[in-house]
N, CA and C atoms of all chains as a GROMACS GRO file, in nm:
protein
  567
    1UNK      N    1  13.438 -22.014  -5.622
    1UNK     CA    2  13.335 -22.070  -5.531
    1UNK      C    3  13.406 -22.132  -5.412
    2UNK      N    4  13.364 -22.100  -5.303
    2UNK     CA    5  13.441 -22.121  -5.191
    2UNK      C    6  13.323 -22.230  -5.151
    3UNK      N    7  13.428 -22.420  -5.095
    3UNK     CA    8  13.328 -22.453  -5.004
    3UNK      C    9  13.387 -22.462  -4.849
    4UNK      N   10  13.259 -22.464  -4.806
    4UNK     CA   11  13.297 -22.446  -4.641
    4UNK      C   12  13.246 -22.524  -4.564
    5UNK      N   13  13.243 -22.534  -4.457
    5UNK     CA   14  13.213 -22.601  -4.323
    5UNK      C   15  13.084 -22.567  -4.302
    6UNK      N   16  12.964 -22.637  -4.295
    6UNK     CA   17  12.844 -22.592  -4.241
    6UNK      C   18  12.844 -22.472  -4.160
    7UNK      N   19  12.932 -22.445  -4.005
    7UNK     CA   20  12.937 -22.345  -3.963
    7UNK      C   21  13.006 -22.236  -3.986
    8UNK      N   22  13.147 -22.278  -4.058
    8UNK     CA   23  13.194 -22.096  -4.138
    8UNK      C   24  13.088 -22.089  -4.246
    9UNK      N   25  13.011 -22.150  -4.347
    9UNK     CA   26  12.887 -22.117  -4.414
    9UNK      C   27  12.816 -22.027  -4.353
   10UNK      N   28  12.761 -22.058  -4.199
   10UNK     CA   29  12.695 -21.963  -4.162
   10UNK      C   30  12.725 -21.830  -4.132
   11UNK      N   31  12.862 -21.838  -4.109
   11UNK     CA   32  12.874 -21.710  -4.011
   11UNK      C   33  12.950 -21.648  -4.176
   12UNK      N   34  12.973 -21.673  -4.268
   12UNK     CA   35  12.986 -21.589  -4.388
   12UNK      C   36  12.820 -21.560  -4.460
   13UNK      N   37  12.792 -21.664  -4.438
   13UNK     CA   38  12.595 -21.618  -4.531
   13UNK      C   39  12.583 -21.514  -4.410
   14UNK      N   40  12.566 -21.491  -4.303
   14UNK     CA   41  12.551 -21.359  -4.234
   14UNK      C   42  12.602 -21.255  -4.248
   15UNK      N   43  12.734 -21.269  -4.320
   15UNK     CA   44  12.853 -21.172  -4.378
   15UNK      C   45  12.756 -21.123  -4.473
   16UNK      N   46  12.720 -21.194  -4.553
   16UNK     CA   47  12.698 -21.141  -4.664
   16UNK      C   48  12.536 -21.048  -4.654
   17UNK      N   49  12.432 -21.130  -4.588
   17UNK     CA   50  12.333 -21.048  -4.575
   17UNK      C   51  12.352 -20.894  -4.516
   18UNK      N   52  12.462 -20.899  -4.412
   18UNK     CA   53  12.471 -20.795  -4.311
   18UNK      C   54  12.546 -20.696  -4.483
   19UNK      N   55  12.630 -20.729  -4.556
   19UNK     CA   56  12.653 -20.639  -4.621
   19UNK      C   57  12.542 -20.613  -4.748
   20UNK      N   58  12.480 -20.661  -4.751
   20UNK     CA   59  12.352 -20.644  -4.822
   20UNK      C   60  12.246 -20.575  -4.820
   21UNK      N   61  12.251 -20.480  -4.693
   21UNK     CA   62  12.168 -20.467  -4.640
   21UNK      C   63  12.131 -20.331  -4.712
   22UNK      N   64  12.238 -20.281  -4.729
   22UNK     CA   65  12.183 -20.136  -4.820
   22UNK      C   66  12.168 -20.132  -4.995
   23UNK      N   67  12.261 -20.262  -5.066
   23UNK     CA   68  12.239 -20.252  -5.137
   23UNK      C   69  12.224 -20.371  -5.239
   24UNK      N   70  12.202 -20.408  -5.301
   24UNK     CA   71  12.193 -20.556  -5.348
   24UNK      C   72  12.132 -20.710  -5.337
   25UNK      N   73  12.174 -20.753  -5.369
   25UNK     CA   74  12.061 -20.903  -5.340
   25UNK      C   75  12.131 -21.008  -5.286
   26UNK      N   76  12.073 -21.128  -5.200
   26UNK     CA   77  12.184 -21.217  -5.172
   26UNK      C   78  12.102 -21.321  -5.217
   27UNK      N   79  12.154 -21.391  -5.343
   27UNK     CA   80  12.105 -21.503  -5.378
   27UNK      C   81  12.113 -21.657  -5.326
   28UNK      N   82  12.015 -21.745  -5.271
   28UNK     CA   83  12.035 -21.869  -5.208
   28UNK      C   84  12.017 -22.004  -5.251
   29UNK      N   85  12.080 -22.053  -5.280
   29UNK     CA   86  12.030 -22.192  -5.364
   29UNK      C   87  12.048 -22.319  -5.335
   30UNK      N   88  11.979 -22.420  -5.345
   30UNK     CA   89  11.983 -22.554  -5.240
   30UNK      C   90  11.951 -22.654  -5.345
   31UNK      N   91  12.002 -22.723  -5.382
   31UNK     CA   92  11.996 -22.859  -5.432
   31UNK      C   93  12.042 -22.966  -5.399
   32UNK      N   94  11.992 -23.114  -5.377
   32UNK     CA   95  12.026 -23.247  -5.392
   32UNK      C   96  12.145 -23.200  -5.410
   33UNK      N   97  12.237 -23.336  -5.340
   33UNK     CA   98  12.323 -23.358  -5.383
   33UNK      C   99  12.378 -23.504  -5.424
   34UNK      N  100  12.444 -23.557  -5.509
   34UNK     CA  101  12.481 -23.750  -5.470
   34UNK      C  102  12.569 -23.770  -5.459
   35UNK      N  103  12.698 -23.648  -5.433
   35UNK     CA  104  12.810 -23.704  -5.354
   35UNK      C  105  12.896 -23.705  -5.465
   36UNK      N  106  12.842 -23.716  -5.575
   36UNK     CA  107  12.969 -23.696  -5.689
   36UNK      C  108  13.073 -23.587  -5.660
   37UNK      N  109  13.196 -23.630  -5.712
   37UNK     CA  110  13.330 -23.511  -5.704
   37UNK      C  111  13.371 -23.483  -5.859
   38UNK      N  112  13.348 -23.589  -5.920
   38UNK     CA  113  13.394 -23.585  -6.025
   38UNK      C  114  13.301 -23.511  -6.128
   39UNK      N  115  13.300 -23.469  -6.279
   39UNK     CA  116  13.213 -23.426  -6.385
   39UNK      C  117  13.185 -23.596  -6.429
   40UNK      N  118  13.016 -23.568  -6.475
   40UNK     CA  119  13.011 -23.708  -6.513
   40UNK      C  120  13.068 -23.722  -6.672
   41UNK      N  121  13.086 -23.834  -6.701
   41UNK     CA  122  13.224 -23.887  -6.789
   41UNK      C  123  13.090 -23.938  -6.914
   42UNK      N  124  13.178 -23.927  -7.038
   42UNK     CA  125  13.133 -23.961  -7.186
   42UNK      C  126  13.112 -24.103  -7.132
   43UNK      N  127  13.046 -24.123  -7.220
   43UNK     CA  128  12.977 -24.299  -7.202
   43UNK      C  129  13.160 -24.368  -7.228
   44UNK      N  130  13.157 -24.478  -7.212
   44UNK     CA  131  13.219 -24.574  -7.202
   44UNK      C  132  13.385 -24.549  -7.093
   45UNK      N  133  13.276 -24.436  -7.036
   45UNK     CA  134  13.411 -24.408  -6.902
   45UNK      C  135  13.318 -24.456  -6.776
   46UNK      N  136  13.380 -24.579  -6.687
   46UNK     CA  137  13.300 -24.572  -6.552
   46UNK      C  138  13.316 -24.475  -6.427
   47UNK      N  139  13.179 -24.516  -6.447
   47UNK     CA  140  13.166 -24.394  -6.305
   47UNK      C  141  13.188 -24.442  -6.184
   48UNK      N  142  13.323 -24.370  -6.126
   48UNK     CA  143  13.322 -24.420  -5.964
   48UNK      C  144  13.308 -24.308  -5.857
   49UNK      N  145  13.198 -24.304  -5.761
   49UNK     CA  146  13.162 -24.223  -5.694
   49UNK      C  147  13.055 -24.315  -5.600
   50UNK      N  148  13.067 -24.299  -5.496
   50UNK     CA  149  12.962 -24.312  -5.355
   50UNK      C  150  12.859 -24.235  -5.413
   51UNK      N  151  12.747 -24.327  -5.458
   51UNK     CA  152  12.617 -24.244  -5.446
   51UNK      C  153  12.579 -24.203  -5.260
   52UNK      N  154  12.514 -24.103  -5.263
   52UNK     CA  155  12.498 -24.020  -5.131
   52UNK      C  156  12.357 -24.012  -5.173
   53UNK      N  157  12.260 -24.054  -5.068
   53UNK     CA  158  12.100 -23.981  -5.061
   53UNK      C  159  12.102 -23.892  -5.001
   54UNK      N  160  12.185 -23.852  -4.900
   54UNK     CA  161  12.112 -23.721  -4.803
   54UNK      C  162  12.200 -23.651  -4.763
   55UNK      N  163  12.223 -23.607  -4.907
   55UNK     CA  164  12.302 -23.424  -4.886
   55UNK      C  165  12.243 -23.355  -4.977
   56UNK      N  166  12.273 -23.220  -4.896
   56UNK     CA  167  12.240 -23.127  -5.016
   56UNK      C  168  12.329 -23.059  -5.069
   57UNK      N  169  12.358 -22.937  -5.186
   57UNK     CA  170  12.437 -22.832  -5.224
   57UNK      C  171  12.355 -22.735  -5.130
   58UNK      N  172  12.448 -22.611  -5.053
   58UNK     CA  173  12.352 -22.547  -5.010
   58UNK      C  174  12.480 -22.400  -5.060
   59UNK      N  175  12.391 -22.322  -5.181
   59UNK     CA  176  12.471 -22.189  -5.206
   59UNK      C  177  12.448 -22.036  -5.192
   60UNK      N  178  12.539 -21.982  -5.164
   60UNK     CA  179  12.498 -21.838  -5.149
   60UNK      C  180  12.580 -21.744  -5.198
   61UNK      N  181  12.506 -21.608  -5.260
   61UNK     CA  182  12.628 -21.576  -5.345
   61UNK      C  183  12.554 -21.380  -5.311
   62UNK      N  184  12.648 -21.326  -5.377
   62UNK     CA  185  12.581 -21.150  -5.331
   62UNK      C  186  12.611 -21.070  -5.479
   63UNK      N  187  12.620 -21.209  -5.554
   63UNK     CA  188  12.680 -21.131  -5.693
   63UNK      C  189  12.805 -21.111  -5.711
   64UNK      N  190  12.883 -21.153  -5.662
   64UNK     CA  191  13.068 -21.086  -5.633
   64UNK      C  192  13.125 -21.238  -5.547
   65UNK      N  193  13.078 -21.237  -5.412
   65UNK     CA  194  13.101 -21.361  -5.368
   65UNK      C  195  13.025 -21.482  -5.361
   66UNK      N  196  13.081 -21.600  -5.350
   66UNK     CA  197  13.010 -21.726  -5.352
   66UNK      C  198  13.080 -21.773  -5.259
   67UNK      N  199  12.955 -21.831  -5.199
   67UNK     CA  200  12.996 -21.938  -5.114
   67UNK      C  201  12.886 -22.072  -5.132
   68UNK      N  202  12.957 -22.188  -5.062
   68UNK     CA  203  12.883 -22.318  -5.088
   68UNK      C  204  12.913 -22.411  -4.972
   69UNK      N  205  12.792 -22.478  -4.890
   69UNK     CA  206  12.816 -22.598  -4.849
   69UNK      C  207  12.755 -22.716  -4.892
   70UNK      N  208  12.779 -22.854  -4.832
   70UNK     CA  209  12.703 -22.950  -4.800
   70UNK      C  210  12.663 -22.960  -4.696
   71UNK      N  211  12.550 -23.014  -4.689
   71UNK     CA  212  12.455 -23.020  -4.546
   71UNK      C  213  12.408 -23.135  -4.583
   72UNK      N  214  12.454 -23.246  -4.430
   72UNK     CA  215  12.345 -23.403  -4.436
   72UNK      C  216  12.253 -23.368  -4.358
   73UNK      N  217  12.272 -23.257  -4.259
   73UNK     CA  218  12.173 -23.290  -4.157
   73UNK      C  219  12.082 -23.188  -4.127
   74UNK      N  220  11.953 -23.192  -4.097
   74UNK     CA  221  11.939 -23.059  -4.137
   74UNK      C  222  11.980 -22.992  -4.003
   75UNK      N  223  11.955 -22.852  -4.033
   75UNK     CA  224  12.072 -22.785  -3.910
   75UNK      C  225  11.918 -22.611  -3.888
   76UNK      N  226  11.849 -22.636  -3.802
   76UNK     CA  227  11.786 -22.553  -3.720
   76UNK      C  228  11.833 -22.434  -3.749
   77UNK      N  229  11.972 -22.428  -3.715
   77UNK     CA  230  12.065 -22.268  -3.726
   77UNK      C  231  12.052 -22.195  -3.834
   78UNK      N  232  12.070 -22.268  -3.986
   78UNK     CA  233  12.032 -22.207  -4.088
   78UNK      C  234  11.884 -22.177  -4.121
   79UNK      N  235  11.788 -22.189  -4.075
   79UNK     CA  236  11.653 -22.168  -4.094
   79UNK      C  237  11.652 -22.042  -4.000
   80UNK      N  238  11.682 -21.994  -3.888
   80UNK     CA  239  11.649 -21.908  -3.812
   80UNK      C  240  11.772 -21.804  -3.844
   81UNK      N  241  11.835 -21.827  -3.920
   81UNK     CA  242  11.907 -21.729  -3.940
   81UNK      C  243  11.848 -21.662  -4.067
   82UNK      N  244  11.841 -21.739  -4.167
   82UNK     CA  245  11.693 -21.704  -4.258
   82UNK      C  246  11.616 -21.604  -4.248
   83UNK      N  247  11.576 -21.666  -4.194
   83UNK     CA  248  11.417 -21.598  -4.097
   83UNK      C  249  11.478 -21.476  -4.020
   84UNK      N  250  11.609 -21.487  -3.974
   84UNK     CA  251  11.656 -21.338  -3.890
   84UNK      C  252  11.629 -21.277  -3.959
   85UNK      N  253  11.747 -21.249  -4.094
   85UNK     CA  254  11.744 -21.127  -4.163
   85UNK      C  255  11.701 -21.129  -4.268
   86UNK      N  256  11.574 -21.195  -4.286
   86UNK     CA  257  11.497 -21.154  -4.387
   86UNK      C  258  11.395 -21.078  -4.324
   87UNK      N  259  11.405 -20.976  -4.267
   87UNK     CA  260  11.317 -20.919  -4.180
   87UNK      C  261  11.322 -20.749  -4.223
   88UNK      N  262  11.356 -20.718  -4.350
   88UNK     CA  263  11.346 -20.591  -4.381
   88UNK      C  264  11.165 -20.588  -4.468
   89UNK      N  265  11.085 -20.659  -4.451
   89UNK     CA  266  11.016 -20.709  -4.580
   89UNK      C  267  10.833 -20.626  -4.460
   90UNK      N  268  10.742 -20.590  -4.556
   90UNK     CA  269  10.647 -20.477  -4.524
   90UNK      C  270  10.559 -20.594  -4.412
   91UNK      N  271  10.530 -20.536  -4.312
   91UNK     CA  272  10.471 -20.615  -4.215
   91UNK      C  273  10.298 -20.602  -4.248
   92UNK      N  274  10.233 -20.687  -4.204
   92UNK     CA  275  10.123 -20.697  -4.311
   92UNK      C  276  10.007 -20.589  -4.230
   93UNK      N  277   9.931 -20.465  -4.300
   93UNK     CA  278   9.914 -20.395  -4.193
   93UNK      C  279   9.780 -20.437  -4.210
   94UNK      N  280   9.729 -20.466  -4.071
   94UNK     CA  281   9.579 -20.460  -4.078
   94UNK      C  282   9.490 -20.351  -4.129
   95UNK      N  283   9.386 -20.367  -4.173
   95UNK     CA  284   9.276 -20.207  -4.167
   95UNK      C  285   9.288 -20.172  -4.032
   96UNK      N  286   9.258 -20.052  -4.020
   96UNK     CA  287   9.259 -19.973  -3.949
   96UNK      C  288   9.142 -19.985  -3.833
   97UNK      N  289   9.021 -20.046  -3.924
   97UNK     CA  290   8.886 -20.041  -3.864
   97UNK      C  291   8.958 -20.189  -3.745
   98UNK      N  292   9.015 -20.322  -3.745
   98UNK     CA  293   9.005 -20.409  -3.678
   98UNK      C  294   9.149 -20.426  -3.592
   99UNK      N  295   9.213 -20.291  -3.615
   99UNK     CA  296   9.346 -20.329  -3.489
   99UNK      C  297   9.311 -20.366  -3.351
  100UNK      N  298   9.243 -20.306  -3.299
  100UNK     CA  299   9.251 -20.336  -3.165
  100UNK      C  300   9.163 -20.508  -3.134
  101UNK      N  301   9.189 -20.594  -3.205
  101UNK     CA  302   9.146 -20.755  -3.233
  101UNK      C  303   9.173 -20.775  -3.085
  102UNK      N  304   9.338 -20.785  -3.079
  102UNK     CA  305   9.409 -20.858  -3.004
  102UNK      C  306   9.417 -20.778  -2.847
  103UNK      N  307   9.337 -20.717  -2.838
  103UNK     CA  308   9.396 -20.658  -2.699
  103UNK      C  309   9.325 -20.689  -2.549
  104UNK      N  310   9.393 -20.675  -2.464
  104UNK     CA  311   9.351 -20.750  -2.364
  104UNK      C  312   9.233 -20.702  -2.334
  105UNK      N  313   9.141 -20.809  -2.294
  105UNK     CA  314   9.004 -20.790  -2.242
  105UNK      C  315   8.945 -20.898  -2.114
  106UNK      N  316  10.769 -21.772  -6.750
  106UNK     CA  317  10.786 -21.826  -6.632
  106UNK      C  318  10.700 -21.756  -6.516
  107UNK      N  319  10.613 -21.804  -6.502
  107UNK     CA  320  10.504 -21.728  -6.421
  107UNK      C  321  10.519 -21.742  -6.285
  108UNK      N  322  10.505 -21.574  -6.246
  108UNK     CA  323  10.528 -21.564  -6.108
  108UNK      C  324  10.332 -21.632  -6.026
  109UNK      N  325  10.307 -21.693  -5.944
  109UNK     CA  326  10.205 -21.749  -5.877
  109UNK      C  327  10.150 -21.634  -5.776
  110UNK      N  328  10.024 -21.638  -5.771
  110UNK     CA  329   9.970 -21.555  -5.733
  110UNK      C  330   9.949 -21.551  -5.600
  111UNK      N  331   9.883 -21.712  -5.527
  111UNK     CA  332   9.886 -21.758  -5.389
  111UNK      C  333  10.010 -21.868  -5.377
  112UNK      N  334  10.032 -21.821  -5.249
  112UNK     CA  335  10.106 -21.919  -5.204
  112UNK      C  336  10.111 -22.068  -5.186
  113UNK      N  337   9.977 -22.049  -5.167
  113UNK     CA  338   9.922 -22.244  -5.142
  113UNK      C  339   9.930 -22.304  -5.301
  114UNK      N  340   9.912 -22.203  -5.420
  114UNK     CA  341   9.924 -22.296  -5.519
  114UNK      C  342  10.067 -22.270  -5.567
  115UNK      N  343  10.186 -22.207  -5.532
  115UNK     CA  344  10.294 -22.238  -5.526
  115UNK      C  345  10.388 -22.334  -5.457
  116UNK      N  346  10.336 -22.334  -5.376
  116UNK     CA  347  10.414 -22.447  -5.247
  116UNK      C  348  10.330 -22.586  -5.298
  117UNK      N  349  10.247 -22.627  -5.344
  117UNK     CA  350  10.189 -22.751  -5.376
  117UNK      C  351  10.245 -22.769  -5.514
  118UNK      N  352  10.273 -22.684  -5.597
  118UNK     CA  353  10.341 -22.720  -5.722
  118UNK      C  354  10.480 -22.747  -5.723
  119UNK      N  355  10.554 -22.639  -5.597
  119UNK     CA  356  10.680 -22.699  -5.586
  119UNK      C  357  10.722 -22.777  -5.536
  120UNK      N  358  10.648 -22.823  -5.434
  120UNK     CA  359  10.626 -23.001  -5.350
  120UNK      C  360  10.641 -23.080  -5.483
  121UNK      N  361  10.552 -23.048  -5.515
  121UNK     CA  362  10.450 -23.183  -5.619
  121UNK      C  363  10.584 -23.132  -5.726
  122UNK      N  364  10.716 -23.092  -5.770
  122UNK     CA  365  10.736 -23.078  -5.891
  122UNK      C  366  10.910 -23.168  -5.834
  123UNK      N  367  10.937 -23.083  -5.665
  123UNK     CA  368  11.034 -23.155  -5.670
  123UNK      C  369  11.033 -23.344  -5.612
  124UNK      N  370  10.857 -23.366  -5.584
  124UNK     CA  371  10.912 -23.493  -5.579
  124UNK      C  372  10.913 -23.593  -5.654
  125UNK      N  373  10.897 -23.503  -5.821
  125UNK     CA  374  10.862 -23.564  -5.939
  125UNK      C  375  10.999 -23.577  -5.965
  126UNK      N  376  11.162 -23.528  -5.962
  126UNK     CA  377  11.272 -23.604  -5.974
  126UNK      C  378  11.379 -23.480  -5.898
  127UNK      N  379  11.331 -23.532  -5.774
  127UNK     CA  380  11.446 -23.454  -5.688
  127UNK      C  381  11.614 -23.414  -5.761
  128UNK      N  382  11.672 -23.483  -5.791
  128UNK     CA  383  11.776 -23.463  -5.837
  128UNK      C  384  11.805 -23.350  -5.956
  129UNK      N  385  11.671 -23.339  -5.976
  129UNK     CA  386  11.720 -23.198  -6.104
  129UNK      C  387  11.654 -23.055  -6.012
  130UNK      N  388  11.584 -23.067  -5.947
  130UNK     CA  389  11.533 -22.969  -5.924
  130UNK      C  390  11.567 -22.830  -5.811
  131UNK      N  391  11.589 -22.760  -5.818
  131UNK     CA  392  11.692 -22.654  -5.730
  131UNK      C  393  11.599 -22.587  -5.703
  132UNK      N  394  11.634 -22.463  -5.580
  132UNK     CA  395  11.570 -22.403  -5.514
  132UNK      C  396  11.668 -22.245  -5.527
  133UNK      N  397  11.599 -22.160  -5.525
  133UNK     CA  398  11.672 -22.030  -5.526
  133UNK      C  399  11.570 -21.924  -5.465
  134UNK      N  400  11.632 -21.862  -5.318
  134UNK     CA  401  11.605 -21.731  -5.317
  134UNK      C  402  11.663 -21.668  -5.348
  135UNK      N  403  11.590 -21.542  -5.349
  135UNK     CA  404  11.675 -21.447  -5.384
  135UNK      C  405  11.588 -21.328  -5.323
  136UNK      N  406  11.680 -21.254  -5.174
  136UNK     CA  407  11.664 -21.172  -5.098
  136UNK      C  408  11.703 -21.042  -5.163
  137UNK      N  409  11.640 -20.902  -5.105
  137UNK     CA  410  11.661 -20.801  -5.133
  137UNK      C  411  11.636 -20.723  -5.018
  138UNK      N  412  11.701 -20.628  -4.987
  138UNK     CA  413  11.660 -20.566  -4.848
  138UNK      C  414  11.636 -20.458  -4.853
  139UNK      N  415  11.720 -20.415  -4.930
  139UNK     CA  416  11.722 -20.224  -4.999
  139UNK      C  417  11.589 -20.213  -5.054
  140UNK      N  418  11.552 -20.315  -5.173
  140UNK     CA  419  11.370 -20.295  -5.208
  140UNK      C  420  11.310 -20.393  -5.140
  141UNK      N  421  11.353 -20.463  -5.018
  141UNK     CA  422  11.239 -20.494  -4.882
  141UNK      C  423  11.164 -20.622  -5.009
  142UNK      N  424  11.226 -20.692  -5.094
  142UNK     CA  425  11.114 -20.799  -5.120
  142UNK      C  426  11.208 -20.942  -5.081
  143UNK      N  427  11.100 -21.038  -5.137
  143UNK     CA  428  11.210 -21.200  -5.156
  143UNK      C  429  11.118 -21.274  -5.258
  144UNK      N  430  11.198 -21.355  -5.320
  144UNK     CA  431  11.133 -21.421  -5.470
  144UNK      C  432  11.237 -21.561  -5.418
  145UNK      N  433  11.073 -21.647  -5.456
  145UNK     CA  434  11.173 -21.801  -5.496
  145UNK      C  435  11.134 -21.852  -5.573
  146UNK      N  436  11.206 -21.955  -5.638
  146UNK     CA  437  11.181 -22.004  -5.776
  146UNK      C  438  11.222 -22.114  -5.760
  147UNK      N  439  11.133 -22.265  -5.797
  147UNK     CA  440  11.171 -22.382  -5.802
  147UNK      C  441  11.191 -22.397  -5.908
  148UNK      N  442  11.262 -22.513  -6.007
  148UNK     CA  443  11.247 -22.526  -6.137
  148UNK      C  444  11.371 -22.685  -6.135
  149UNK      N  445  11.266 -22.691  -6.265
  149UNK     CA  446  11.377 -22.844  -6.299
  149UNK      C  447  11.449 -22.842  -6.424
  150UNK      N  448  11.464 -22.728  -6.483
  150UNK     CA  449  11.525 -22.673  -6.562
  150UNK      C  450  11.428 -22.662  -6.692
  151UNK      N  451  11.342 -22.716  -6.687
  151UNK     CA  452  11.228 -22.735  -6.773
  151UNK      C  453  11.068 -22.667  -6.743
  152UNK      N  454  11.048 -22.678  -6.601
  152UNK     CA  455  10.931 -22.626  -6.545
  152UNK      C  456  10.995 -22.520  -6.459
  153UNK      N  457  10.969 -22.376  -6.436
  153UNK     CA  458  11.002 -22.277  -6.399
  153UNK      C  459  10.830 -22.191  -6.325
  154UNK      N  460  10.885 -22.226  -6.154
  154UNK     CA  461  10.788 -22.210  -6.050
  154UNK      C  462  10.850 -22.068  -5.993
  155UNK      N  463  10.784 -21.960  -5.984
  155UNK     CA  464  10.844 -21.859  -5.903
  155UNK      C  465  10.725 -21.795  -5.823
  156UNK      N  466  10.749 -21.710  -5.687
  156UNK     CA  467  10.686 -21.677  -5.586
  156UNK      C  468  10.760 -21.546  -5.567
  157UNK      N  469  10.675 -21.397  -5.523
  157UNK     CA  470  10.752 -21.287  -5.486
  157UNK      C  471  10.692 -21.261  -5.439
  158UNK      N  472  10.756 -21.176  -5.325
  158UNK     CA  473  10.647 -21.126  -5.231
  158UNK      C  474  10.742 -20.968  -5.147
  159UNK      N  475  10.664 -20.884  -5.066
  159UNK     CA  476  10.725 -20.812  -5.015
  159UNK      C  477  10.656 -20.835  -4.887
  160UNK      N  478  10.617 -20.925  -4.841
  160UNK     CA  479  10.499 -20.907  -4.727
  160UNK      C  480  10.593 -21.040  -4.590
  161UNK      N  481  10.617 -20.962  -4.512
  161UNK     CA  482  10.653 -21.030  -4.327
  161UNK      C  483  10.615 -21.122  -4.357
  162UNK      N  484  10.477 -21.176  -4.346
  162UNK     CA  485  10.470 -21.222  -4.350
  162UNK      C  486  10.466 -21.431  -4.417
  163UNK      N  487  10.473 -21.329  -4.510
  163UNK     CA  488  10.522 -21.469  -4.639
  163UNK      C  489  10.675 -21.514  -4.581
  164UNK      N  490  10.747 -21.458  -4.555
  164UNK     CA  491  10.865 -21.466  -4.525
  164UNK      C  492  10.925 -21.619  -4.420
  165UNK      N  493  10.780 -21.639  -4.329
  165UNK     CA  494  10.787 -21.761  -4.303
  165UNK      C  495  10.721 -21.891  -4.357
  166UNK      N  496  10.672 -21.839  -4.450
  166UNK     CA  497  10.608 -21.906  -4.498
  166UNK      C  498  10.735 -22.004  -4.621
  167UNK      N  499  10.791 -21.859  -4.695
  167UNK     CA  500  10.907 -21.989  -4.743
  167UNK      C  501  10.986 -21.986  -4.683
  168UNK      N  502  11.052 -21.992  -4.593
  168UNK     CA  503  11.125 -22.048  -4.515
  168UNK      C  504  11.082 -22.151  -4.457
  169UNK      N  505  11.025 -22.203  -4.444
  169UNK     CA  506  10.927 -22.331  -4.407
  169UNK      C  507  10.939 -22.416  -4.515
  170UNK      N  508  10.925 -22.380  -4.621
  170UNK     CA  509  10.884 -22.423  -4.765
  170UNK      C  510  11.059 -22.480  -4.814
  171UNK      N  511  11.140 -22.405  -4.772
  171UNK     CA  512  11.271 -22.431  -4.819
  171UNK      C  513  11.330 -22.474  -4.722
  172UNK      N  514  11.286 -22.498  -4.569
  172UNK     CA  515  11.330 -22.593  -4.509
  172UNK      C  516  11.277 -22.740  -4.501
  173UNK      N  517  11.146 -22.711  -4.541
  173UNK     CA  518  11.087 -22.877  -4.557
  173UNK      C  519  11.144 -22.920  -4.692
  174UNK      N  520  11.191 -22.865  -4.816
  174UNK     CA  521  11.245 -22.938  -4.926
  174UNK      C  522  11.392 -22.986  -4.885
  175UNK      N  523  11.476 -22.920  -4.788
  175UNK     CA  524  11.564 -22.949  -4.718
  175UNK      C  525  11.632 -23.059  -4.624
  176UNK      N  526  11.473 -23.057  -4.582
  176UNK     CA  527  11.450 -23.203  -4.505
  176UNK      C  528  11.456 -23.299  -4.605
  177UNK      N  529  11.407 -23.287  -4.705
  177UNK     CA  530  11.327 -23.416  -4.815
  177UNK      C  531  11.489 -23.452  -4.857
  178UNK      N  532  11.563 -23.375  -4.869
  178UNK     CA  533  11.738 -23.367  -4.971
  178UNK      C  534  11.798 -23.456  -4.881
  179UNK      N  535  11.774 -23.413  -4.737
  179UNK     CA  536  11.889 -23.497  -4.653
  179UNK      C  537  11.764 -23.639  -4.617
  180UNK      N  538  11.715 -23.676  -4.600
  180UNK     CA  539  11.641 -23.726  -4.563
  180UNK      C  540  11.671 -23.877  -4.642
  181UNK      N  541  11.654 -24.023  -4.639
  181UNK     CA  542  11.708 -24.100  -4.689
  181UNK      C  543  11.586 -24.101  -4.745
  182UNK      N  544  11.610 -24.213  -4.894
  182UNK     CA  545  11.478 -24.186  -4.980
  182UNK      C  546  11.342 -24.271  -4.895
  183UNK      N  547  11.326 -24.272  -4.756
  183UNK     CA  548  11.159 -24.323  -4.746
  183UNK      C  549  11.071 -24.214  -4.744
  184UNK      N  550  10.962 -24.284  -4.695
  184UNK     CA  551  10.880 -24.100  -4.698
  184UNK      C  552  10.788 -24.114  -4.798
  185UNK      N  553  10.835 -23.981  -4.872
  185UNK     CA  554  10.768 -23.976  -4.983
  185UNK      C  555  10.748 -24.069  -5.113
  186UNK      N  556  10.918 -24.100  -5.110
  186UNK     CA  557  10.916 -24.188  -5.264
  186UNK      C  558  10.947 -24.298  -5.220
  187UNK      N  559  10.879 -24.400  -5.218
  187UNK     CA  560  10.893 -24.583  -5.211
  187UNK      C  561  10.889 -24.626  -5.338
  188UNK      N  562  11.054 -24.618  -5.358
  188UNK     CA  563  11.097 -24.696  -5.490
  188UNK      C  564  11.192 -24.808  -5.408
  189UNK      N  565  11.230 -24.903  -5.536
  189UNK     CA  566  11.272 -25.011  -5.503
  189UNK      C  567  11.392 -24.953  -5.477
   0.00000   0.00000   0.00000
């Protein structure tokens, strides 16, 4: 599991969709995070770690590779990149009887 | 683990499930391009929420959905949950 920089994150999660494209799945996963580094410890071990409210895990994987960041902030870039290439998906077709809705009049 | 039929009663269950204890609860798409669909699944390892769709349109719809839980992660705890 590779972690990365918010922005090499991105420009590899684009790696990976762009190679995805003919065959396979790219799985995405986002969870809380609290900043822990450590595994949490059997009782009568203390826990030292910076609790963190506002990060997340943010992961992506194609089945073969993984990748992972943290994100405090949210970041615009990853939503529209999202939204780029998830764009192989059936566009919703109207009936036939009400296409011309939208046209200039 | 039942896939949801509308969207509105998926996105209100996965609101309503992760702000019942943020810290367990994960988010997963999972894109496909070759069969043109996308599926997401909230879950707290216990309650198992999933959504599929092949339709454009849905497509912003969770993305919206997984950027507003996004917001909620980084977001310091006011807002929603006013705990001490």
């Amino acid at each position: 599991m590779v972690l990365l920089e918010n922005d090499s994150f991105l420009t590899e999660l684009t790696r990976l969709f762009q190679k995805c494209r003919t065959s396979g799945s790219v799985a995405i996963t986002l969870k809380k995070y609290d900043g822990r580094t450590k595994p949490v410890p059997r009782k009568g071990h203390p826990v030292n770690y910076e609790p963190a409210d506002n990060k997340c895990l943010l992961r992506a994987s194609d089945g073969k590779k993984k990748i992972s960041t943290v994100v405090s902030l949210q970041h615009h870039a990853y939503s529209n990149l999202l939204r780029a290439h998830m764009d192989g998906l059936k566009k919703k077709d109207k009936k036939s009887k009400s296409k011309k809705t939208k046209a200039t009049q | 683990m039942p896939y949801y039929q509308t969207w509105e009663e998926f996105a209100r269950a996965a609101e309503k499930l992760y702000l019942t204890d943020p810290m367990k609860v994960r988010v997963v798409l999972k894109y496909r391009h070759c069969d043109g669909n996308l599926c997401i699944k909230v879950t707290d390892d216990a309650v198992c929420l999933q959504y599929k769709t092949d339709q454009a349109q849905d497509v912003k719809k969770i993305e919206k959905l997984h950027g507003k839980l996004m917001r909620l992660m980084v977001s310091k705890e006011s807002g929603a949950m006013e705990m001490d």
